[in-house]
C-alpha positions as CSV (number, residue, x, y, z in Angstrom):
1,X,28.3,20.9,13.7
2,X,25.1,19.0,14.2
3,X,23.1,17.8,11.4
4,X,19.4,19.6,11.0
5,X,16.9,17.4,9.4
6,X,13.7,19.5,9.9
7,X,13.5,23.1,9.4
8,X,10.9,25.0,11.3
9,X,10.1,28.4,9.1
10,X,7.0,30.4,11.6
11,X,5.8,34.2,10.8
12,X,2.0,35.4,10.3
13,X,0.4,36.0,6.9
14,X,2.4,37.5,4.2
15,X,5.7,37.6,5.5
16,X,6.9,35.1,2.1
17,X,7.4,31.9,4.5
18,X,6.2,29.9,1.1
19,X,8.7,31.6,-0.9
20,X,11.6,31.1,1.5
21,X,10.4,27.8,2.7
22,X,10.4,26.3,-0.9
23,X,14.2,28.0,-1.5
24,X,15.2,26.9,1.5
25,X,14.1,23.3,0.7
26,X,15.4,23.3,-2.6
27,X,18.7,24.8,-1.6
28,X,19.0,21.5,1.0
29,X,17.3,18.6,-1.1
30,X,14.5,18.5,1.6
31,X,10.7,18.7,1.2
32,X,8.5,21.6,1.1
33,X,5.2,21.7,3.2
34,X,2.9,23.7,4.9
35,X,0.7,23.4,8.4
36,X,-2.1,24.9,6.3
37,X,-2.1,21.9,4.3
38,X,-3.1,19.9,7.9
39,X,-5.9,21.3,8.7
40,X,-7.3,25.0,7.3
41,X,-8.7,27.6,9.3
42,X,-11.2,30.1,7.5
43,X,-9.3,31.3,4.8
44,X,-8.2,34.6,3.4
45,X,-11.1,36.3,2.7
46,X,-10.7,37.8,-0.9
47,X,-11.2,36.9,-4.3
48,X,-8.9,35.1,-6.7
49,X,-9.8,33.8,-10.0
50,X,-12.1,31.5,-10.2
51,X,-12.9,31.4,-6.5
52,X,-15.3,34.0,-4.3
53,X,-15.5,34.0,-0.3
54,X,-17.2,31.4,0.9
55,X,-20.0,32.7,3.5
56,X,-18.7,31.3,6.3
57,X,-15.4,33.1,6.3
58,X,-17.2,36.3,5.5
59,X,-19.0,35.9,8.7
60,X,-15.8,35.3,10.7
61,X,-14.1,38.0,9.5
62,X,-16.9,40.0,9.9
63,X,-18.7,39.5,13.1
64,X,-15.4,38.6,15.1
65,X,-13.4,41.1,17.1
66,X,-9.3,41.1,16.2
67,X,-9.0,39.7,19.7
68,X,-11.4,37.1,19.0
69,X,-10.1,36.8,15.7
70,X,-6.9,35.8,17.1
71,X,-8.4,33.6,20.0
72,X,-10.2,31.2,17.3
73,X,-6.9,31.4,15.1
74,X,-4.6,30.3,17.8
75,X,-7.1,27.7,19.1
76,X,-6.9,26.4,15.8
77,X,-2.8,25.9,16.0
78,X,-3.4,24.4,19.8
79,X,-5.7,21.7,18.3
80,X,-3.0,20.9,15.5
81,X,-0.1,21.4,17.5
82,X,0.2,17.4,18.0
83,X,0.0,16.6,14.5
84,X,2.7,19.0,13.8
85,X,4.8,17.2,16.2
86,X,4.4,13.9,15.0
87,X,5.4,15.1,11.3
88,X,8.7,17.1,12.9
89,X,9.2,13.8,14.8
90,X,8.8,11.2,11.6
91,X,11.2,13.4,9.7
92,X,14.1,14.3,12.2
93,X,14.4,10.3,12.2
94,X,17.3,9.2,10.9
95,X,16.8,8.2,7.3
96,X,13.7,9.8,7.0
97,X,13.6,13.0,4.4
98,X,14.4,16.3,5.7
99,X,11.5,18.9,5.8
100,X,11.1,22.3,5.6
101,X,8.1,23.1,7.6
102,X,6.7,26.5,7.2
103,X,2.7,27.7,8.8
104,X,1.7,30.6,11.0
105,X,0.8,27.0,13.4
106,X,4.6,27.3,14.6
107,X,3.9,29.2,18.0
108,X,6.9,30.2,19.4
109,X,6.6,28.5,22.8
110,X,5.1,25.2,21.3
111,X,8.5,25.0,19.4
112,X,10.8,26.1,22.1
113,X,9.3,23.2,24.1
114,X,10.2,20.5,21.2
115,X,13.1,18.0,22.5
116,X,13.3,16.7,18.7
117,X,16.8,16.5,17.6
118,X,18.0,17.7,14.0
119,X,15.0,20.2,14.1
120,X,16.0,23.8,14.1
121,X,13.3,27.3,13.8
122,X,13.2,30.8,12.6
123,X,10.2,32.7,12.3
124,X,9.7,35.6,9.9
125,X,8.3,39.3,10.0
126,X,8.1,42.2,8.0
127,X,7.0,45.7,8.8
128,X,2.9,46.1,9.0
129,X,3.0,48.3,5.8
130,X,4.8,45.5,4.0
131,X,2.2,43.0,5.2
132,X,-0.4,45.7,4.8
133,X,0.6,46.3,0.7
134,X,1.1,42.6,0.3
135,X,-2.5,41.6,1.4
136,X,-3.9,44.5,-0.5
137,X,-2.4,44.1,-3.7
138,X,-3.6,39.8,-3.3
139,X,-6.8,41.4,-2.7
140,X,-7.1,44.2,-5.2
141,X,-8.1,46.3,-2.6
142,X,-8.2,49.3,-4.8
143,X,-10.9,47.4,-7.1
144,X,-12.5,45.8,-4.4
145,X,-16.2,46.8,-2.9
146,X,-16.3,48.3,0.5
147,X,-17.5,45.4,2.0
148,X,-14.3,43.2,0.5
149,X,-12.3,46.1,2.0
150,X,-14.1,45.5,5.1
151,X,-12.9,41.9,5.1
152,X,-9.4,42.9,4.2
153,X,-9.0,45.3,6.7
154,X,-10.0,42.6,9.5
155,X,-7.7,40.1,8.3
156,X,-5.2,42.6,8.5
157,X,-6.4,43.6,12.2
158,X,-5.9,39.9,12.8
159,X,-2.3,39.6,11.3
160,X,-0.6,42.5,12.7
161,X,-2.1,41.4,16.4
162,X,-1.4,38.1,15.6
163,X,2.2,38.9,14.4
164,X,2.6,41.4,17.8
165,X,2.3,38.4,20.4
166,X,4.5,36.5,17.9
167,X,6.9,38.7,18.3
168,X,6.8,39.2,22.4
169,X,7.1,35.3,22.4
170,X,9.6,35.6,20.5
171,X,11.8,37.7,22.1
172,X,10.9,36.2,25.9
173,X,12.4,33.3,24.7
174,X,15.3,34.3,22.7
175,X,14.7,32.7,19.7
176,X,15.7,33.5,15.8
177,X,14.2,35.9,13.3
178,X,14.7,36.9,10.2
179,X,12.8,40.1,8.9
180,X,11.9,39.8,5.2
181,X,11.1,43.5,4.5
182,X,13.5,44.7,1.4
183,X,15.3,41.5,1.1
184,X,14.9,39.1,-1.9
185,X,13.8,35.3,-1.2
186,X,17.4,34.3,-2.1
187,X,18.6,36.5,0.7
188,X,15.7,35.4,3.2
189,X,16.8,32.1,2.5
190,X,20.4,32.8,2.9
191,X,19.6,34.3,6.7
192,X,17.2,31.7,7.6
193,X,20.1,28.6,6.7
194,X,22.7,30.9,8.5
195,X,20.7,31.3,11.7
196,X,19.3,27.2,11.6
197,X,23.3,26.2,11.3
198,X,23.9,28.1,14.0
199,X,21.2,26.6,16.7
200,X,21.4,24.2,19.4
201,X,17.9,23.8,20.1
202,X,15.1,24.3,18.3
203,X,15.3,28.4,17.3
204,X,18.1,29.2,20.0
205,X,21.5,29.5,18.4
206,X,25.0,29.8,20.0
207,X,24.1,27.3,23.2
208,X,23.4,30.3,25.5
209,X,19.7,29.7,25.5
210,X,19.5,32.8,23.0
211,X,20.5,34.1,19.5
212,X,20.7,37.9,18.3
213,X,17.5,38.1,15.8
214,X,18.5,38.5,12.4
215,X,16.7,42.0,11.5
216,X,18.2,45.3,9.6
217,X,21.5,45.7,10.8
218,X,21.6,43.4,13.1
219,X,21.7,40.1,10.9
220,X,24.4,38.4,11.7
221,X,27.3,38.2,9.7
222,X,27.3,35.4,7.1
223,X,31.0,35.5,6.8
224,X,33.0,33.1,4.5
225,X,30.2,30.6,5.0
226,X,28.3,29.4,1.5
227,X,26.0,27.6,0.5
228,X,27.3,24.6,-0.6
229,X,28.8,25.0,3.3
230,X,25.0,25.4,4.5
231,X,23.9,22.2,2.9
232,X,26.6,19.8,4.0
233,X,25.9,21.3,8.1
234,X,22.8,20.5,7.3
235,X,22.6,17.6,5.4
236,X,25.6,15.4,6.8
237,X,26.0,13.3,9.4
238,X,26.6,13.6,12.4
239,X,31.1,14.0,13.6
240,X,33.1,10.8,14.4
241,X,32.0,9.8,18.0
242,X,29.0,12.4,18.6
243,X,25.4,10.8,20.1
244,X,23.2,11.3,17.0
């Protein structure tokens, strides 16, 4: 079985590709970062403590349609894409440390096009209620004013259109998911490993240029492999006489 270096984790807002990413990563020994810590598009635009929406996100959330929402988002990604490849690249090297990559920046068809060994992908999703309940409890939507709502409610727009093309791209091209709705991180994590040790090429598992998704009932079968046989697909070398 080939040895995976980098592991791609994609999926729009709130679908827990932190949580997972940083199980994931501690489950293999690898590092944990995000594409959001490359380069930041406007933000989320709610409260937390000790920090209140800048203006300028306020206005992008407020004056934008979702489509153009997702235009600027997605030009965003494009402009970062290269940088993103040159970090999957430094790490699939060999003696470099493995990565877990996780960022809503992981366009499907960007990734599909990578010809960077020792790199495998899975995007996450959830259902839009779970995204939906997610964002508003972040937000305290139910304390918030109506014009936070407001802002809530358009990021929201954006996600679930966002997460909708995802999704098409996706599927076109045959590539791993893992839904997240009503599963623990530990179990996430446990589908996303399965599905990665399974690929040939960057999100395509099983060398037939596609994979089931792993979603509901259809997640495939983890069968007698465990972890400790997840990290050592993952983290040995390559077999006796195979082309690294």
């Amino acid at each position: 079985m080939r040895e995976v270096r980098v592991v791609l984790i994609g999926g729009t807002s709130n679908t827990g590709k932190s949580a997972v990413a940083e199980a994931v990563a501690e489950r293999l020994g690898f590092e944990h970062r995000s594409t959001d810590g490359l380069a930041r598009h406007p933000g989320r635009p709610w409260r937390t403590p000790g920090h209140e929406v800048p203006p300028h996100v306020a206005e992008h959330y407020g004056t934008l349609t979702t489509d153009e929402l997702v235009t600027s988002v997605l030009a965003h990604y494009e402009r970062l894409w290269p940088r993103v490849e040159d970090l999957v690249t430094g790490h699939a090297r060999y003696g470099a440390p493995g990565l877990v990559l996780e960022g809503s920046a992981l366009w499907p068809e960007w990734v599909a096009r990578l010809t960077v060994r020792r790199t495998a992908a899975v995007w996450l999703t959830a259902d839009d209620a779970v995204v939906r309940d997610r964002v508003r409890a972040a937000g305290r939507y139910a304390q918030a004013t109506e014009g936070e709502r407001f802002l809530m409610d358009r990021f929201l727009a954006r996600t679930g259109r966002y997460q909708a093309l995802m999704l098409d791209a996706v599927e076109a091209l045959g590539l791993d998911r893992v839904d997240t709705g009503g599963r623990t991180v530990a179990e996430s994590a446990d589908a996303v490993l399965a599905a990665a040790t399974a690929q040939v090429r960057p999100g395509r598992g099983g060398g037939t240029g596609g994979s089931p998704f792993l979603a509901g009932e259809q997640e495939r079968d983890l069968g007698p492999i465990t972890r400790e046989d997840e990290r050592r697909s993952m983290t040995e070398g390559t077999r006796a006489g195979e082309k690294p």
